[in-house]
N, C-alpha and C positions, 0 to 999 in steps of 0.2 A: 171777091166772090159773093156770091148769095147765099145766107144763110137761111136754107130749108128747116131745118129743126137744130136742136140742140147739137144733134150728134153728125149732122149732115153739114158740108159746105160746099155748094157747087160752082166752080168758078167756068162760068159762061164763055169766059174768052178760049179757054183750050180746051172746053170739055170735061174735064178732071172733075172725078168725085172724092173728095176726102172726106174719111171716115173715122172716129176712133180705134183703132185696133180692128179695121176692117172691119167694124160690126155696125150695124144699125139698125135700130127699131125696129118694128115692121112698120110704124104708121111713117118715118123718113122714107123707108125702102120704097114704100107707095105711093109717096108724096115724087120723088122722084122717078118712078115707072109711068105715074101720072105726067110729070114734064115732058117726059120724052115720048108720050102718045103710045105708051105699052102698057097701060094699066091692068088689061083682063089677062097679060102673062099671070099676075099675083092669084088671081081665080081660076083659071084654064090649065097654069103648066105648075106653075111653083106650089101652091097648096096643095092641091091634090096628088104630086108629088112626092112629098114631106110627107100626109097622111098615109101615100100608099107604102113607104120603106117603113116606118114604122110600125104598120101595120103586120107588115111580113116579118119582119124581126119580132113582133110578140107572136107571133103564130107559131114561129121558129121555135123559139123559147119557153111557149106556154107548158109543156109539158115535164121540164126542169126545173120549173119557180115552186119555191117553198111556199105552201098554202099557209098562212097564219091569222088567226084569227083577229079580230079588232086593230087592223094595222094596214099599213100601204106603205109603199118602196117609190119615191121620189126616181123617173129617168130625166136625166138632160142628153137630149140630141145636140149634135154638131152639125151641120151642112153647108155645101156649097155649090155655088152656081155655075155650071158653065156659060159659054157664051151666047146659048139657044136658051138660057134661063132653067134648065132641065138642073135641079134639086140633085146633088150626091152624096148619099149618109156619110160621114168622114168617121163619127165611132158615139156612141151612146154609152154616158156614163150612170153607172149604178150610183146610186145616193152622191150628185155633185155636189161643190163645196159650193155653199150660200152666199159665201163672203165678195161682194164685187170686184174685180178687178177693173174695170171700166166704167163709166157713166152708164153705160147701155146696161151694162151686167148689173151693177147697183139697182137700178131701177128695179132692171127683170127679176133678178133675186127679190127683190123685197114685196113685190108684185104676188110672186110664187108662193112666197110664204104665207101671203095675209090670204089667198085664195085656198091652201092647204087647209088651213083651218077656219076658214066657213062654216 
């Protein structure tokens, strides 16, 4: 197989994308939509997407959320892709746990955090 990034390996002969835990970065995920000549799915269908479900889930909710001052509430979104690439909220956690389970997760966890407190 070809090793695209760390968390990606695509073996050319059958096709097969293996992934850690089904997860992969976003820059594998486009490293890979890039291979297969679908790169503006990531621009056109899957981000905009993503933005727009969560977008509607804070609209939903904005009227419930406890105003508090000097503070912010950490969401982690879940998603996934059907076969036309079309993005499906699967569920959004209130304050997720930091702690990596995956390479990918470590990363991104540790990522989130240093960018929290910017």
């Amino acid at each position: 197989g070809l090793v695209v990034d760390d968390e990606l390996v695509l073996d050319e002969l059958v096709g097969l994308v293996v992934a850690e835990g089904n997860m992969w970065t976003i820059n594998a995920f486009k490293k890979y939509l890039e291979r297969q000549g679908m790169l503006n799915k990531w621009d056109d269908v899957i981000s905009p997407g993503m933005k727009k479900s969560i977008q509607r889930v804070m609209m939903t909710i904005q009227d419930i959320i406890e105003d508090r001052k000097n503070s912010f509430e950490l969401y982690g979104a879940d998603f996934m892709l059907d076969e036309q690439f079309n993005p499906w909220l699967i569920e959004i956690n209130c304050s997720p746990a930091m702690g990596g389970t995956t390479k990918v997760t470590e990363k991104l966890c540790a990522d989130v955090l240093e960018d929290c407190i910017k």
